[in-house]
Backbone as CSV, one residue per row, in Angstrom:
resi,resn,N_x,N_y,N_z,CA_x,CA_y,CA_z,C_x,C_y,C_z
1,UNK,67.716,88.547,117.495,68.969,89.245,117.302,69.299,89.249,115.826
2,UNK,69.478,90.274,115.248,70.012,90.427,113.783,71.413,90.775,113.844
3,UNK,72.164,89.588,113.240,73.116,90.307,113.297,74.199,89.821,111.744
4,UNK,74.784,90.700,111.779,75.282,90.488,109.886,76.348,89.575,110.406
5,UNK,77.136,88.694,109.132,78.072,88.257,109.144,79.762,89.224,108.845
6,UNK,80.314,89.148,109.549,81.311,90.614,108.838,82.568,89.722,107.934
7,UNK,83.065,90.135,107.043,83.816,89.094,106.364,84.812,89.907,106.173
8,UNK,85.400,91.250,107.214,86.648,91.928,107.316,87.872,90.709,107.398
9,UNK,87.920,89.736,107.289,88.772,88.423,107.734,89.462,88.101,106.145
10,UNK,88.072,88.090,105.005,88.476,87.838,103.819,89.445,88.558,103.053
11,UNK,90.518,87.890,102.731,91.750,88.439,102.064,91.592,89.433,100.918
12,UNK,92.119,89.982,100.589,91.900,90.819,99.663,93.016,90.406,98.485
13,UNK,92.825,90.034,97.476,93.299,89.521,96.111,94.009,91.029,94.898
14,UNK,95.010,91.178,94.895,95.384,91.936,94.102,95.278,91.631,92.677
15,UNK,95.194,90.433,91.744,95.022,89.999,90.929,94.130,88.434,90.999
16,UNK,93.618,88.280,90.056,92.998,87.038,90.030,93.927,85.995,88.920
17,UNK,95.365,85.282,89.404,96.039,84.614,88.850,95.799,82.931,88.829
18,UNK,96.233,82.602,87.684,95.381,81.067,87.396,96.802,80.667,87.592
19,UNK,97.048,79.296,88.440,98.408,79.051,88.970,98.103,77.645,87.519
20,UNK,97.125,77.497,86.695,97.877,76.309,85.501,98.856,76.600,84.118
21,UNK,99.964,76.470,83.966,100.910,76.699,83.222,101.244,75.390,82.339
22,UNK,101.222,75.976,81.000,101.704,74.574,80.087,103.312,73.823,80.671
23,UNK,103.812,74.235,81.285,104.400,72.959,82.269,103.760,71.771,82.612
24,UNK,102.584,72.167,83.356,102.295,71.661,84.547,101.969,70.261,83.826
25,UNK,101.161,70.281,82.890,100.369,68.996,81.964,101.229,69.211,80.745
26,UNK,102.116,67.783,80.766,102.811,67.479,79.168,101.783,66.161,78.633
27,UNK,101.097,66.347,77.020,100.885,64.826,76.817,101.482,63.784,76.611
28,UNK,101.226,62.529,77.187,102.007,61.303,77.491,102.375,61.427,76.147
29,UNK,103.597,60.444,76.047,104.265,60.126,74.824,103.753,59.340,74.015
30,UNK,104.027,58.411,72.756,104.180,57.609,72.440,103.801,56.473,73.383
31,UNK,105.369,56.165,73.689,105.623,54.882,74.031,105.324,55.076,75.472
32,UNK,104.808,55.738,76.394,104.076,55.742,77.517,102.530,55.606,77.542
33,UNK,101.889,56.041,76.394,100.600,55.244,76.110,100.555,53.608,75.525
34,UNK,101.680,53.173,74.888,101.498,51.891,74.633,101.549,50.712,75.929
35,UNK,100.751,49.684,75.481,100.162,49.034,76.825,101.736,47.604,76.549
36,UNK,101.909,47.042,77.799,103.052,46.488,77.430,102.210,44.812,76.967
37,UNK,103.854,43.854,75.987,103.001,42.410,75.545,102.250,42.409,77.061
38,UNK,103.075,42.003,77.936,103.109,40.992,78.874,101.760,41.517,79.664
39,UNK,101.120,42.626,79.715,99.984,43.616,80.144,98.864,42.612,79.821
40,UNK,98.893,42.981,78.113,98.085,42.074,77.083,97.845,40.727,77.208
41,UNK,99.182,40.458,76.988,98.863,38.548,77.009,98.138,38.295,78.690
42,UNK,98.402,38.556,79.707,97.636,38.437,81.174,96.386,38.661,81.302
43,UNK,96.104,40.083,80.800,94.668,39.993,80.521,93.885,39.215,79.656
44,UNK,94.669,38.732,78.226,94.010,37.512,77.803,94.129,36.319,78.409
45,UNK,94.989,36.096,78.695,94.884,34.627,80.015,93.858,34.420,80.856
46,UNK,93.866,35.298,81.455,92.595,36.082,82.844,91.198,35.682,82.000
47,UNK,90.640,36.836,81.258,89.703,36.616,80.245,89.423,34.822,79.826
48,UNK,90.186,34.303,78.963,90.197,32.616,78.640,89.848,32.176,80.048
49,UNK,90.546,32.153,80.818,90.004,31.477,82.153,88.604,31.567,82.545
50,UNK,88.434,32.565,82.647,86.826,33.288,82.927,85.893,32.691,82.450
51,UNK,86.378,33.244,80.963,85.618,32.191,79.756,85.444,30.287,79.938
52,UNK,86.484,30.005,80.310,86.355,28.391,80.316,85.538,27.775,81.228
53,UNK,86.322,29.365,82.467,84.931,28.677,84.016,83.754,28.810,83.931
54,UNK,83.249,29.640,83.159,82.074,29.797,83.235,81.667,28.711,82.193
55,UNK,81.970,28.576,80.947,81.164,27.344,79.910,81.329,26.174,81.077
56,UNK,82.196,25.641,81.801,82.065,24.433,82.399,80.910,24.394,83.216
57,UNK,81.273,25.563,84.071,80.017,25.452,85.256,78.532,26.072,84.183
58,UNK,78.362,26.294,83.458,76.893,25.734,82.957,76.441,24.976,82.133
59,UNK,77.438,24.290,81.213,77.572,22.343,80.920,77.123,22.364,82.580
60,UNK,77.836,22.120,83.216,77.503,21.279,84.380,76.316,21.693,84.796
61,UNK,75.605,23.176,84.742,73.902,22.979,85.010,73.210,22.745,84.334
62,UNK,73.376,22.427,83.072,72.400,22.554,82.040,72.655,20.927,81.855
63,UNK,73.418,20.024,82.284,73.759,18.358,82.381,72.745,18.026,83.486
64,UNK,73.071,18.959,84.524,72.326,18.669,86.143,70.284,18.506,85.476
65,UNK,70.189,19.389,85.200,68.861,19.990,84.920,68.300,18.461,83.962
66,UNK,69.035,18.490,82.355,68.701,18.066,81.794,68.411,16.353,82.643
67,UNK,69.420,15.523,83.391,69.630,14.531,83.841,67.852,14.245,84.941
68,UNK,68.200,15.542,85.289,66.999,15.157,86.729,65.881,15.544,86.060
69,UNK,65.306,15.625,84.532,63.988,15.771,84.017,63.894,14.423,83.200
70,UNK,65.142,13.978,82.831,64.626,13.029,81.669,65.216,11.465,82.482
71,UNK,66.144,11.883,83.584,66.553,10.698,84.160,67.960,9.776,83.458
72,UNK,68.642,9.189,83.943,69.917,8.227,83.329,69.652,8.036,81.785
């Protein structure tokens, strides 16, 4: 069976209009791109922590390792 697709259904467009208007997108301000202290200082807190857990826990493997090759 051949049979075409009929696309009498498809709308017919009187113009081809772009619905983006310099409304739509303003660039952020100033002071809406600035990141706040309290943003900052948390993420450095966070970070230091990270940082500390991790140097401890590999002192502590690199103590483990060293201990059980060379002994007390």
């Amino acid at each position: 069976m051949k049979e075409t697709a009929s696309h009498s259904n498809t709308p017919v467009f009187a113009k081809n209009e772009s619905n983006t208007k310099p409304v739509l997108y303003q660039h952020p301000t100033a002071a809406e791109m600035r990141t706040s202290r309290w943003a900052i200082i948390w993420a450095n807190a966070k970070d230091f922590a990270i940082f500390i857990a991790t140097a401890l826990v590999l002192w502590f493997i690199v103590t483990t390792v060293i201990m059980a090759i060379f002994g007390d």
